[in-house]
PDB file of N, CA, C and O in Angstrom, chain B, residues numbered from 101:
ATOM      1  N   UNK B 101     -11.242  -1.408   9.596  1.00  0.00           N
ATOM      2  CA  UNK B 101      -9.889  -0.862   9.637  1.00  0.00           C
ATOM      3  C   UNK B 101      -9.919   0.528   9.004  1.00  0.00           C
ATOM      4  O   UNK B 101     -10.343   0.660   7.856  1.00  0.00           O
ATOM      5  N   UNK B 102      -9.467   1.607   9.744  1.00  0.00           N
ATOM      6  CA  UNK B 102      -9.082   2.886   8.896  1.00  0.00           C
ATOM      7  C   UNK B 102      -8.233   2.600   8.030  1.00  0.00           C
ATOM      8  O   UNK B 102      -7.543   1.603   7.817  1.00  0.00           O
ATOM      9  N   UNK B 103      -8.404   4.004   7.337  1.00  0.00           N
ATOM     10  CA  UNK B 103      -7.602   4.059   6.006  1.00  0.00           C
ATOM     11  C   UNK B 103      -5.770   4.445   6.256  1.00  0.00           C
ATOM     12  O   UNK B 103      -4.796   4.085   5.595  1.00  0.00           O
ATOM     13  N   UNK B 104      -5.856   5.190   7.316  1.00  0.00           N
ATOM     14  CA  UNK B 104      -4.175   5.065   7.655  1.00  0.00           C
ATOM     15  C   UNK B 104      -3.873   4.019   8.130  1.00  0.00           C
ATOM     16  O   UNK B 104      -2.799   3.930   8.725  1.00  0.00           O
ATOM     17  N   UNK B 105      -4.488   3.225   8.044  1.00  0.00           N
ATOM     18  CA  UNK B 105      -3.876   1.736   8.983  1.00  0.00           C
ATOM     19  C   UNK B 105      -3.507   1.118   7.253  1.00  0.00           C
ATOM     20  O   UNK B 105      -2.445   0.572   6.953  1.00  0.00           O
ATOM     21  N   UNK B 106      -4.818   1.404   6.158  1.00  0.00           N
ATOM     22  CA  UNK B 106      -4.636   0.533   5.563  1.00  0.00           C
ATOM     23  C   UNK B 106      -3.402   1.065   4.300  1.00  0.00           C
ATOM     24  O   UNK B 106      -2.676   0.396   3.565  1.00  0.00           O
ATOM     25  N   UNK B 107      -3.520   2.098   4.412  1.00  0.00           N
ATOM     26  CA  UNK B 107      -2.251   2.866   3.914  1.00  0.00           C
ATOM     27  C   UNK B 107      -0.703   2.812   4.318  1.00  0.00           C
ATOM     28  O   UNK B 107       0.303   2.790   3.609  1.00  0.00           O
ATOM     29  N   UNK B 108      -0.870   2.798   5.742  1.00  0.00           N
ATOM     30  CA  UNK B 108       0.240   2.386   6.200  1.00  0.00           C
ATOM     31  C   UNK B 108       0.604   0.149   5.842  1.00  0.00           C
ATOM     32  O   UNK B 108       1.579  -0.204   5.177  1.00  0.00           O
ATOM     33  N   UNK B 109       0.082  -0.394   6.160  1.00  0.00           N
ATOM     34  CA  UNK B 109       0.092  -1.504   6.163  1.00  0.00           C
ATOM     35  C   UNK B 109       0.458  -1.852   4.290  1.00  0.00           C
ATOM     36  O   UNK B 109       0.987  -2.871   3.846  1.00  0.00           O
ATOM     37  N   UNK B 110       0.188  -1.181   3.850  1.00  0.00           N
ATOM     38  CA  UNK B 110      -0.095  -1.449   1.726  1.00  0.00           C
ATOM     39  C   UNK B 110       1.575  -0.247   1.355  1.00  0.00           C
ATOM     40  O   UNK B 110       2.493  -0.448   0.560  1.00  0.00           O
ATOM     41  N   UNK B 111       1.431   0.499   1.969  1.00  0.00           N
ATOM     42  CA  UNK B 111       2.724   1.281   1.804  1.00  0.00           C
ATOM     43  C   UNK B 111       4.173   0.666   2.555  1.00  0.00           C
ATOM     44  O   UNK B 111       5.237   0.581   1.943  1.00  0.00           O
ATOM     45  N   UNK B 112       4.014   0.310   3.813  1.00  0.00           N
ATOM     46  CA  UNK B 112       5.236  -0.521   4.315  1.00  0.00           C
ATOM     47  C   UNK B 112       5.360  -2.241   3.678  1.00  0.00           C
ATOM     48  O   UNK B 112       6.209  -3.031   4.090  1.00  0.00           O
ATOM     49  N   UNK B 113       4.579  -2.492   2.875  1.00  0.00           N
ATOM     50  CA  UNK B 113       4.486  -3.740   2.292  1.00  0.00           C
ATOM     51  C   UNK B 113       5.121  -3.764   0.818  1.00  0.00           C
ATOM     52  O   UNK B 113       5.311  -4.847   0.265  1.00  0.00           O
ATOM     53  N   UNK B 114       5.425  -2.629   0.229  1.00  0.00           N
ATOM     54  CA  UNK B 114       5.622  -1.953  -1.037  1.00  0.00           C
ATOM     55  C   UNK B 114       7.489  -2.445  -0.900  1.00  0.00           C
ATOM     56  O   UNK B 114       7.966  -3.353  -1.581  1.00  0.00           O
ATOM     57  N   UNK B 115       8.338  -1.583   0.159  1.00  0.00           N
ATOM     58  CA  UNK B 115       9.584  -1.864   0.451  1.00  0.00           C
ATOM     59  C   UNK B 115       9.943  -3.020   0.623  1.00  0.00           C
ATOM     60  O   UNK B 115      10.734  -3.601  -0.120  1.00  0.00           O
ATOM     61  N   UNK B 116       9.300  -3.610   1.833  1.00  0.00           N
ATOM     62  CA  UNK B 116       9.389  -5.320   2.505  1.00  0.00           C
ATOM     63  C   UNK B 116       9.635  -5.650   0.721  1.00  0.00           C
ATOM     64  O   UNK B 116      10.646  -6.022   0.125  1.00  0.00           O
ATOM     65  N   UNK B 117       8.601  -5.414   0.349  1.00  0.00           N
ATOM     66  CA  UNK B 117       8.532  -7.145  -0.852  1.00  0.00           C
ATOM     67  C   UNK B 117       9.825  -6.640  -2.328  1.00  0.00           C
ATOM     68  O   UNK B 117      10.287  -7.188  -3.328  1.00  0.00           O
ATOM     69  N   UNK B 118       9.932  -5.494  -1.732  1.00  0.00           N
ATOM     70  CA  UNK B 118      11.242  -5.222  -3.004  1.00  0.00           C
ATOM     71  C   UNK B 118      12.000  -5.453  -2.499  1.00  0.00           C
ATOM     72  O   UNK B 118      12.829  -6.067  -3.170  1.00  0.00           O
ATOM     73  N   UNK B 119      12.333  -5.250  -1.254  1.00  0.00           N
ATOM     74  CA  UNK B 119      13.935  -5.888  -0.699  1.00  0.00           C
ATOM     75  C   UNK B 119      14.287  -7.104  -0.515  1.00  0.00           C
ATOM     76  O   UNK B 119      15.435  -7.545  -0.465  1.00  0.00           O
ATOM     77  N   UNK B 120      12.744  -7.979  -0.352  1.00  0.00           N
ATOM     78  CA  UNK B 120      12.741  -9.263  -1.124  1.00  0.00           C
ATOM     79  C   UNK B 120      12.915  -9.686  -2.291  1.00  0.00           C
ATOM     80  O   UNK B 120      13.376 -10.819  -2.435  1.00  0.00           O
ATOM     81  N   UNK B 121      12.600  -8.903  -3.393  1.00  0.00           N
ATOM     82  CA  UNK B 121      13.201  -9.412  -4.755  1.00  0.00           C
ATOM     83  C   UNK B 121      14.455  -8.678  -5.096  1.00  0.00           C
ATOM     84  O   UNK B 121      14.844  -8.501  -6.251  1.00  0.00           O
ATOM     85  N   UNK B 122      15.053  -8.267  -4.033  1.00  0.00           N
ATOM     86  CA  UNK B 122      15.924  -8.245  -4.524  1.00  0.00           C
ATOM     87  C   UNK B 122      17.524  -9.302  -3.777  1.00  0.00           C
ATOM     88  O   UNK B 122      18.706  -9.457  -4.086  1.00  0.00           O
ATOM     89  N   UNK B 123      16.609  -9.772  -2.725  1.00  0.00           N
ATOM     90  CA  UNK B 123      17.695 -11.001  -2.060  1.00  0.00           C
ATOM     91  C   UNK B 123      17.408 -12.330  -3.193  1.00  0.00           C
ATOM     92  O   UNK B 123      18.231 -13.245  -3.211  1.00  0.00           O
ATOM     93  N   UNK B 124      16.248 -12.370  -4.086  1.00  0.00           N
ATOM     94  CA  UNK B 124      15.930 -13.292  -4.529  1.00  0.00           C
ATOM     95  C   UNK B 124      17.080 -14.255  -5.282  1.00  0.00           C
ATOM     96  O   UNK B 124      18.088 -13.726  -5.749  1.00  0.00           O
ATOM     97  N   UNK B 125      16.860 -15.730  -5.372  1.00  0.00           N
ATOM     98  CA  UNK B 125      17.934 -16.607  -5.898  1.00  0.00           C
ATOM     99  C   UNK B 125      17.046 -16.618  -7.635  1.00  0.00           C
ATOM    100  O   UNK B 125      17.985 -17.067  -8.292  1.00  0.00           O
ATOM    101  N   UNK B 126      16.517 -16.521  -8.113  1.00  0.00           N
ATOM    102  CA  UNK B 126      15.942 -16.766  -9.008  1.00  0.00           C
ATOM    103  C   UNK B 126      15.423 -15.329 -10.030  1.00  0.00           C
ATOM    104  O   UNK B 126      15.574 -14.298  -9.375  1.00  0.00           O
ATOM    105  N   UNK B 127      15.049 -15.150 -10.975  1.00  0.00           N
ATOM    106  CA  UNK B 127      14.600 -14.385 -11.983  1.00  0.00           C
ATOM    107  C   UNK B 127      13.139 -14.691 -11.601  1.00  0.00           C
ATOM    108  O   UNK B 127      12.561 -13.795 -10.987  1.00  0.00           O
ATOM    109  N   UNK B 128      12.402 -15.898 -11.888  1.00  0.00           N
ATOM    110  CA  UNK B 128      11.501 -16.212 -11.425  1.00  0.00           C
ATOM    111  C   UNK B 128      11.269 -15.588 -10.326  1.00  0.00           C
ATOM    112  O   UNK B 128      11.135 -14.398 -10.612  1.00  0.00           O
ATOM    113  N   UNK B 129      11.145 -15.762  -9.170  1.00  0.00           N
ATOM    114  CA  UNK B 129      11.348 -15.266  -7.588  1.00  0.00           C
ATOM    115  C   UNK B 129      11.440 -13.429  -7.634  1.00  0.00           C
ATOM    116  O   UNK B 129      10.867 -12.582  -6.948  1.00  0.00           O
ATOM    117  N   UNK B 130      12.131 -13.351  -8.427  1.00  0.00           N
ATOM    118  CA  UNK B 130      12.532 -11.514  -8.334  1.00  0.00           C
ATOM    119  C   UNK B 130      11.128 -10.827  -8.886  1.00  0.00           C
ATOM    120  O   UNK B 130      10.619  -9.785  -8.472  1.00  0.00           O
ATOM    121  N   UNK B 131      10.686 -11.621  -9.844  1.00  0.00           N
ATOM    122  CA  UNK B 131       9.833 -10.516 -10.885  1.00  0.00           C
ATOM    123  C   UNK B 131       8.570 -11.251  -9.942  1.00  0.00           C
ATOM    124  O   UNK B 131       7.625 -10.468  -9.851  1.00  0.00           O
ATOM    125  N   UNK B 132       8.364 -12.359  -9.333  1.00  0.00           N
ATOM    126  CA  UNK B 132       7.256 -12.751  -8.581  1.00  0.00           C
ATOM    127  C   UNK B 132       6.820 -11.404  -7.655  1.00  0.00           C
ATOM    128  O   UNK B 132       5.746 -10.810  -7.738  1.00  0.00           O
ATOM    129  N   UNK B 133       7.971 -11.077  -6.728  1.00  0.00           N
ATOM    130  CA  UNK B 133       8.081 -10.266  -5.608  1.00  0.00           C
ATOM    131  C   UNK B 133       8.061  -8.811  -6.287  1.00  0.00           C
ATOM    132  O   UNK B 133       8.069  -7.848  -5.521  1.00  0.00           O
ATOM    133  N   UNK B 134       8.035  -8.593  -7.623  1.00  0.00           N
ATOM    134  CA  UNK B 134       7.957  -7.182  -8.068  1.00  0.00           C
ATOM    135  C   UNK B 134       7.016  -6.430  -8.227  1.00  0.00           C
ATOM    136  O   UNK B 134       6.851  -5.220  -8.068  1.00  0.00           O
ATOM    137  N   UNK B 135       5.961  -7.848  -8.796  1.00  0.00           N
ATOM    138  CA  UNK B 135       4.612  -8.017  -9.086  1.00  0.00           C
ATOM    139  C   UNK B 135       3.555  -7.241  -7.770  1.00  0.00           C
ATOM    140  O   UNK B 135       2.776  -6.288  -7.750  1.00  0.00           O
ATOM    141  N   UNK B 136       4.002  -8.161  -6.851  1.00  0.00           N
ATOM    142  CA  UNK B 136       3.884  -7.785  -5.549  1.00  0.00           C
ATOM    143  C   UNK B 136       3.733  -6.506  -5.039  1.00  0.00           C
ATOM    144  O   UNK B 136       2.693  -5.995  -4.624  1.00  0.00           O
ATOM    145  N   UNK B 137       5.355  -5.804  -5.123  1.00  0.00           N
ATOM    146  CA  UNK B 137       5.383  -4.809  -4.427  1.00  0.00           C
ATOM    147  C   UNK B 137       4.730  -3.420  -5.637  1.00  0.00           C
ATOM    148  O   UNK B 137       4.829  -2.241  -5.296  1.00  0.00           O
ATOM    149  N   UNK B 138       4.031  -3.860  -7.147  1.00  0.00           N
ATOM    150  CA  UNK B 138       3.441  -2.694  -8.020  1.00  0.00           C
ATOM    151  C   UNK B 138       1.951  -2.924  -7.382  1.00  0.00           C
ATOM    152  O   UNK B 138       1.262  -1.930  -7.152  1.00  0.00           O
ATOM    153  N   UNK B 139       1.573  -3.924  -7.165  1.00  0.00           N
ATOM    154  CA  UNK B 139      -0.218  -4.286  -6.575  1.00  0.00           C
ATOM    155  C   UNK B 139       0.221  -3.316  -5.798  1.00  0.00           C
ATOM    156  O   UNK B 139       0.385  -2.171  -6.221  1.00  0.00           O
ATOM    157  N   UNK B 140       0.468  -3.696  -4.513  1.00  0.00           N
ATOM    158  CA  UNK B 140       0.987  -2.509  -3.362  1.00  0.00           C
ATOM    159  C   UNK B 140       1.080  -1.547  -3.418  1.00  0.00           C
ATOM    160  O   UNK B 140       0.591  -0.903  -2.490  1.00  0.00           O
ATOM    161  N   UNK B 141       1.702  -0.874  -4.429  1.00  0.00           N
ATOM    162  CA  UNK B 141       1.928   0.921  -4.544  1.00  0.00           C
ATOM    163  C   UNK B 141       0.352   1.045  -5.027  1.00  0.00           C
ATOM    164  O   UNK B 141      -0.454   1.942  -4.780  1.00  0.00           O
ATOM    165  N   UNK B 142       0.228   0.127  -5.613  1.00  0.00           N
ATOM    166  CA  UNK B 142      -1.859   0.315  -6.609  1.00  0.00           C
ATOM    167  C   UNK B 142      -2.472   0.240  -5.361  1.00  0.00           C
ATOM    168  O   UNK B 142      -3.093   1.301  -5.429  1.00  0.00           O
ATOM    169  N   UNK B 143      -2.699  -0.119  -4.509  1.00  0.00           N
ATOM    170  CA  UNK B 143      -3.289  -0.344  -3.350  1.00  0.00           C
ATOM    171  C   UNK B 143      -3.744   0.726  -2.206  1.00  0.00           C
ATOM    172  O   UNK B 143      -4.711   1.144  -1.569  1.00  0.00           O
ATOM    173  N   UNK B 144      -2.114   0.885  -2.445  1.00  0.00           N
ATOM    174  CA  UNK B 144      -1.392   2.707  -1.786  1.00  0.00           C
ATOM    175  C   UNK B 144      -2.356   3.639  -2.028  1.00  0.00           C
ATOM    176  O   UNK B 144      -3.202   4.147  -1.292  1.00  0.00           O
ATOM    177  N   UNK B 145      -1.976   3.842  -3.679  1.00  0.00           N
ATOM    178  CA  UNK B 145      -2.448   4.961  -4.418  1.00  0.00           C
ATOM    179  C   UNK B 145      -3.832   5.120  -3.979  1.00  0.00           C
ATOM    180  O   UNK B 145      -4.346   6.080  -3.404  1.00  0.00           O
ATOM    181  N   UNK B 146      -4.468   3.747  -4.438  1.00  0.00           N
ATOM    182  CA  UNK B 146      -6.260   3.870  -4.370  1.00  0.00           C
ATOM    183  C   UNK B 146      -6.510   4.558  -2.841  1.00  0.00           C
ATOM    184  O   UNK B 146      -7.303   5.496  -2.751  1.00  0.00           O
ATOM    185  N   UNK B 147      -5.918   4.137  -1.840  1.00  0.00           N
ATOM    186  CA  UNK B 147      -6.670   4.865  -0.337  1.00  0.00           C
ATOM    187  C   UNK B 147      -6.259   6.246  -0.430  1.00  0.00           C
ATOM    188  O   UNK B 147      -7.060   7.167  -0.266  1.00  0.00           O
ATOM    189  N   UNK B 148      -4.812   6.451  -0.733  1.00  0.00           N
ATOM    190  CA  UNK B 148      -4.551   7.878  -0.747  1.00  0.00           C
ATOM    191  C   UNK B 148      -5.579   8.891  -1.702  1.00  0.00           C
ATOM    192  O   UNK B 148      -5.948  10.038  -1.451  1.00  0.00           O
ATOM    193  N   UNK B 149      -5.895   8.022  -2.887  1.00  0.00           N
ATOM    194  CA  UNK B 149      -6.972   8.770  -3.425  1.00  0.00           C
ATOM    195  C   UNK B 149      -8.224   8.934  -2.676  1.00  0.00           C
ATOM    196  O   UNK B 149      -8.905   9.957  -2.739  1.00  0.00           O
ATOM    197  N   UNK B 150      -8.560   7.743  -1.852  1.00  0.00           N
ATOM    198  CA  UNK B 150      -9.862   8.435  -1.200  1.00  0.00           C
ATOM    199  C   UNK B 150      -9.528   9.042  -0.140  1.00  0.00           C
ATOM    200  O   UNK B 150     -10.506   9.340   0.545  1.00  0.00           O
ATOM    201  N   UNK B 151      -8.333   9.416   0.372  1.00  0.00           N
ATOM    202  CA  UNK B 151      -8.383  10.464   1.239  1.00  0.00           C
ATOM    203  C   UNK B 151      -8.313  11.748   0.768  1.00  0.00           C
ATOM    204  O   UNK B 151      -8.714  12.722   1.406  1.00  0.00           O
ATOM    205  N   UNK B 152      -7.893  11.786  -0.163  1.00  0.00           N
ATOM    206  CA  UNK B 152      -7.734  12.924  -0.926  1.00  0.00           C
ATOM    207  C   UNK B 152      -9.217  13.550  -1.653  1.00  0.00           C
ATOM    208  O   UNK B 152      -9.265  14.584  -2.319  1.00  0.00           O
ATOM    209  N   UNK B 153     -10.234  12.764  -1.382  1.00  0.00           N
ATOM    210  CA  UNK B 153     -11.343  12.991  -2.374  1.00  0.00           C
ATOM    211  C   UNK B 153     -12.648  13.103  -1.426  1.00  0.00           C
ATOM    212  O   UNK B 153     -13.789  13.398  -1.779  1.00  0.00           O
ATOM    213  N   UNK B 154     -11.906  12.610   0.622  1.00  0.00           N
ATOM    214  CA  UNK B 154     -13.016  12.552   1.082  1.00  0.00           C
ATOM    215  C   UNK B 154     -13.307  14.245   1.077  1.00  0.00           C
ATOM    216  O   UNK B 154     -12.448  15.049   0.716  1.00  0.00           O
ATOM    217  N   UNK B 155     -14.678  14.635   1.543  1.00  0.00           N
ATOM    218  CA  UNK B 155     -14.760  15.803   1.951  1.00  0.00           C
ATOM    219  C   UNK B 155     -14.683  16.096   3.521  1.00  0.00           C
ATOM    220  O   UNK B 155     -14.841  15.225   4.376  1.00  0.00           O
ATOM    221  N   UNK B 156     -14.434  17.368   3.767  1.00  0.00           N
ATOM    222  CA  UNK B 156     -13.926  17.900   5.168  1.00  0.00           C
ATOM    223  C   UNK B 156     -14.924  17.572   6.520  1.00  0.00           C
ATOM    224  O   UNK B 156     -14.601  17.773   7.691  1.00  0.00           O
ATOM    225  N   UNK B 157     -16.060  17.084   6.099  1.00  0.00           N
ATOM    226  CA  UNK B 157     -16.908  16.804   7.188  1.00  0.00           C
ATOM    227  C   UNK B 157     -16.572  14.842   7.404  1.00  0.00           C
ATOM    228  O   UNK B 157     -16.695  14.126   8.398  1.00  0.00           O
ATOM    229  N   UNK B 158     -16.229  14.601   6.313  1.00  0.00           N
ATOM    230  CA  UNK B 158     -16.641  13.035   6.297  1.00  0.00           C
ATOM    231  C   UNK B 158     -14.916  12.513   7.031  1.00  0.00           C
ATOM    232  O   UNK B 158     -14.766  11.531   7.757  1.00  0.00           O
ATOM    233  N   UNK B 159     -13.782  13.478   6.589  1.00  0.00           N
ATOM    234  CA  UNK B 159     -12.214  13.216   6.390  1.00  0.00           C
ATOM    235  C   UNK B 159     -12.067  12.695   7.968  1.00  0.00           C
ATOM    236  O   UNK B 159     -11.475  11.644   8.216  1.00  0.00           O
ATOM    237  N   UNK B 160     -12.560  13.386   8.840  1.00  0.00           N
ATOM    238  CA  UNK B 160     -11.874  13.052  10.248  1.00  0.00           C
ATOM    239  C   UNK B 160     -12.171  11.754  10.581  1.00  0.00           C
ATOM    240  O   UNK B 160     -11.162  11.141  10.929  1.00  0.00           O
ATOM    241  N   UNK B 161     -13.202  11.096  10.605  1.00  0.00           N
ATOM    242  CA  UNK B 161     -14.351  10.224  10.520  1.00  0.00           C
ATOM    243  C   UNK B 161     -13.759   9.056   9.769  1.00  0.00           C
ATOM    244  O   UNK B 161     -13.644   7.988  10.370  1.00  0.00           O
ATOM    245  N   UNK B 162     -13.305   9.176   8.298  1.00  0.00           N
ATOM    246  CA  UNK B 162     -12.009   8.092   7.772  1.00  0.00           C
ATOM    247  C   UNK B 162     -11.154   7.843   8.337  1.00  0.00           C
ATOM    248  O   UNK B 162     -10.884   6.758   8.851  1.00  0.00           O
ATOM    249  N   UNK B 163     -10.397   9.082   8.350  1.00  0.00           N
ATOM    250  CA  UNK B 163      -9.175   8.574   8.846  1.00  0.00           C
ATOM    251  C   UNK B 163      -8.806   8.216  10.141  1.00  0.00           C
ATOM    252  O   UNK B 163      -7.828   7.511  10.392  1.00  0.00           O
ATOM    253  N   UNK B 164      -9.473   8.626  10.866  1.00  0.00           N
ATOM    254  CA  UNK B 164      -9.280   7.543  12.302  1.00  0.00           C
ATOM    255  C   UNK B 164     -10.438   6.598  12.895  1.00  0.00           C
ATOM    256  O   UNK B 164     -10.596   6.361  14.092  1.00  0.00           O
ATOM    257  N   UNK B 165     -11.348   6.022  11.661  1.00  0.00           N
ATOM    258  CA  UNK B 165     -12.074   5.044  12.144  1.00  0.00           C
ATOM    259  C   UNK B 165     -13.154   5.225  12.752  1.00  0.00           C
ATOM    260  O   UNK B 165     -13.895   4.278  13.018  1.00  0.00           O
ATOM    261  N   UNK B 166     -13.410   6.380  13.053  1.00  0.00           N
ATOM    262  CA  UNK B 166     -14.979   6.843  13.814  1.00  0.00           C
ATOM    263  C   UNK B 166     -16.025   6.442  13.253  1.00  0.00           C
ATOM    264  O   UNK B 166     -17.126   6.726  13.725  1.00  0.00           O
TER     265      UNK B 166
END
């Protein structure tokens, strides 16, 4: 899997699971789903960092899977 797939997929997963804790019936349930959506932004961050760190010969080649 490329890294915009996996960026995209770890970044649209970030919202989903907060707008889930925030329909949540429970305290329990809310901070479960919060947990969630901070892994996620950590997840985010880490690929965006290696795109940010690949170099210009290797970058095209990441990011679309070649």
């Amino acid at each position: 899997m490329s890294i915009i797939k996996q960026v995209l997929r770890s970044s649209t997963s970030i919202g989903a699971n907060y707008r889930e804790a925030n329909e949540s019936y429970t305290e329990r349930e809310f901070k479960h789903q919060i947990r969630i959506s901070k892994k996620e932004a950590k997840e985010t961050s880490h690929w965006l960092d290696l795109l940010l760190h690949a170099n210009q010969s290797n970058k095209r080649l990441i990011v679309w899977g070649i």
